[in-house]
N, C-alpha and C positions, 0 to 999 in steps of 0.2 A: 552613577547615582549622584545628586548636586544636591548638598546641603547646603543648606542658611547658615555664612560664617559666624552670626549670630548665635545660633541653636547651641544652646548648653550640650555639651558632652555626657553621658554616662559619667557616675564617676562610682567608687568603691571609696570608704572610709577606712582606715587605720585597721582597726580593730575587725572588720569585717575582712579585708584581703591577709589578714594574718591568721583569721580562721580558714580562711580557702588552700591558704599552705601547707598551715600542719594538718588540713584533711589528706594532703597527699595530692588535694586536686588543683595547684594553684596555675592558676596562669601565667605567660611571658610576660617577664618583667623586662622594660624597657627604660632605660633613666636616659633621658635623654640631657643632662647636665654635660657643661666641659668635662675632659677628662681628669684634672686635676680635682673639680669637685667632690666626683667620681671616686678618683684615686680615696679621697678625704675620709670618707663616710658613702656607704650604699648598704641596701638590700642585698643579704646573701642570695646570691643566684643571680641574679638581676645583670643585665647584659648593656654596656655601656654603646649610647648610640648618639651623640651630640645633636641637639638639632638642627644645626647648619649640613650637618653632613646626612641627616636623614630626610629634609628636602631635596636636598640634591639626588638622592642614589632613593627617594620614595617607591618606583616602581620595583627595584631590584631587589630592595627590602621585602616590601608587600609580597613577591614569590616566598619567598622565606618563612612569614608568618601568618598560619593560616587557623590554629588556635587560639584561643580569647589568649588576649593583650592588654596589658593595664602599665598604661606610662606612669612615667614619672620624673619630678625635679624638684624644686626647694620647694616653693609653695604652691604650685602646680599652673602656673599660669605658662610655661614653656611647654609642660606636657600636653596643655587646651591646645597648643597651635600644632602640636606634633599630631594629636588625633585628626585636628581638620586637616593638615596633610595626606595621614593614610586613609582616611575617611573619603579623600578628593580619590583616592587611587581602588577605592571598593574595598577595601578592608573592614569587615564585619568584625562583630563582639569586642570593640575597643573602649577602652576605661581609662579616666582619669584617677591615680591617688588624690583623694581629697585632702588640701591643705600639704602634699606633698613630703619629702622625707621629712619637715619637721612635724607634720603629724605623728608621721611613722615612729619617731624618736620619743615625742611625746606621749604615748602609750608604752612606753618603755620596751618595744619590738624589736628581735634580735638585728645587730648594725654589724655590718665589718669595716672598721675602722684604719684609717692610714694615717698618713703624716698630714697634720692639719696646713688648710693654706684657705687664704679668703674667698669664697664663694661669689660670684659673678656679679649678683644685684649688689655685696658690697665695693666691689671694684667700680662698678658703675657712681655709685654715693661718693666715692672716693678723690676717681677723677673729673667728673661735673662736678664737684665742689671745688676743686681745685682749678680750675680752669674761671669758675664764676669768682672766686676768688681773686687770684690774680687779676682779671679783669677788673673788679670795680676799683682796687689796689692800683692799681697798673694807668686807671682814669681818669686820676688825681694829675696824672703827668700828660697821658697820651687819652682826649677826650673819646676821641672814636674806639677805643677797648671797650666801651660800656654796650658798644653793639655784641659783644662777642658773648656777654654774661647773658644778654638776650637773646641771642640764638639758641643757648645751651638750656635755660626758661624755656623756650620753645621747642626744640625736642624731646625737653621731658616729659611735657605737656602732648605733644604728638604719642612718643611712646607712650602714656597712660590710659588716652583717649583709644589706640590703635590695639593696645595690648602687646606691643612691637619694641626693640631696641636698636637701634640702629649701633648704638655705643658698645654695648653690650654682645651685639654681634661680632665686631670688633675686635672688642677685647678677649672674644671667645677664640680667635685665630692667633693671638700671641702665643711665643712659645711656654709659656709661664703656665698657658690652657689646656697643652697639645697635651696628649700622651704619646708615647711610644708605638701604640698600638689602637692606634686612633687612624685606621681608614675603612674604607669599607669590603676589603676582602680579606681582612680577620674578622671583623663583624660577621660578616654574611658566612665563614667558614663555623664563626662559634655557634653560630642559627643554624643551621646544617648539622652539624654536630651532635647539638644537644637535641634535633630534631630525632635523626636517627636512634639516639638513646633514648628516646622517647619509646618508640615505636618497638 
């Protein structure tokens, strides 16, 4: 089935998937955040699946998940591209968290909290700025560094227009991002798992 990368997503609100929980009836939660975000702040229950590593291992996933799915990330624009991935692989009943954990957070919705550490799109803010920085700094001395503030204007600009990070990808592969338990056959073990306990 081929959808329009376009095509809005399903999504659930805050307040609406945290009735679906405490009916008993909630669906698999999927965060697809690094693991360190993860680690920071998530949904109880909610099963940590990065999204670098759930394009990669999409098909092997999609075996695993065959009832309704509702991603998730900070503001949900990581989980829109997680949907078009299992969505590209026929996976049915898939939902976006609208506005993502900070919605969730912002209806005051139970969290399970860890050791805080910076979230992704701030590390992104962080080192583009530091990079344009230096450069226009840097072009006082060395003229042609001012190309470099302009490359870094221009991927931002690409990733906004794309809804893509390329930096941000990146920086999701550091070890500062990994977890422990960050591959996909503990993933696919805890989908199994909790499948069975389902059933």
């Amino acid at each position: 089935m081929n959808r329009s990368e376009t095509a809005r997503p399903a999504t659930v609100d805050a307040s609406g998937l945290r009735e679906l929980i405490d009916s008993g009836h909630g669906p698999r939660l999927l965060d697809v955040r690094t693991p360190a975000e993860f680690e920071t702040s998530h949904i109880p229950g909610s099963y940590n699946v990065p999204l670098d590593l759930l394009r990669e291992h999409r098909q092997e996933l999609r075996n695993h998940l065959d009832e309704d799915v509702v991603l998730v990330c900070r503001t949900g624009a990581r989980a829109t591209q997680a949907e078009q991935t299992l969505a590209g692989v026929g996976l049915p009943n898939l939902k976006v968290l609208d506005g993502g954990i900070m919605a969730w957070q912002a209806v005051n919705a139970p969290i399970s909290q860890g050791a805080p550490r910076w979230d992704l799109e701030r590390q992104v803010r962080l080192v583009a700025g530091a990079i344009v920085l230096v450069s226009v700094l840097g072009s006082v001395f060395v003229p042609q560094l001012k190309w470099v503030a302009g490359f870094i204007g221009a991927g931002l600009t690409f990733a906004a227009v794309s809804n893509t990070c390329a930096m941000g990808m990146m920086l999701g592969k550091l070890p500062y991002n990994r977890g422990a338990n960050c591959d996909v056959d503990t993933i696919v073990g805890q989908l199994r798992d909790s499948t069975s306990g389902r059933g």
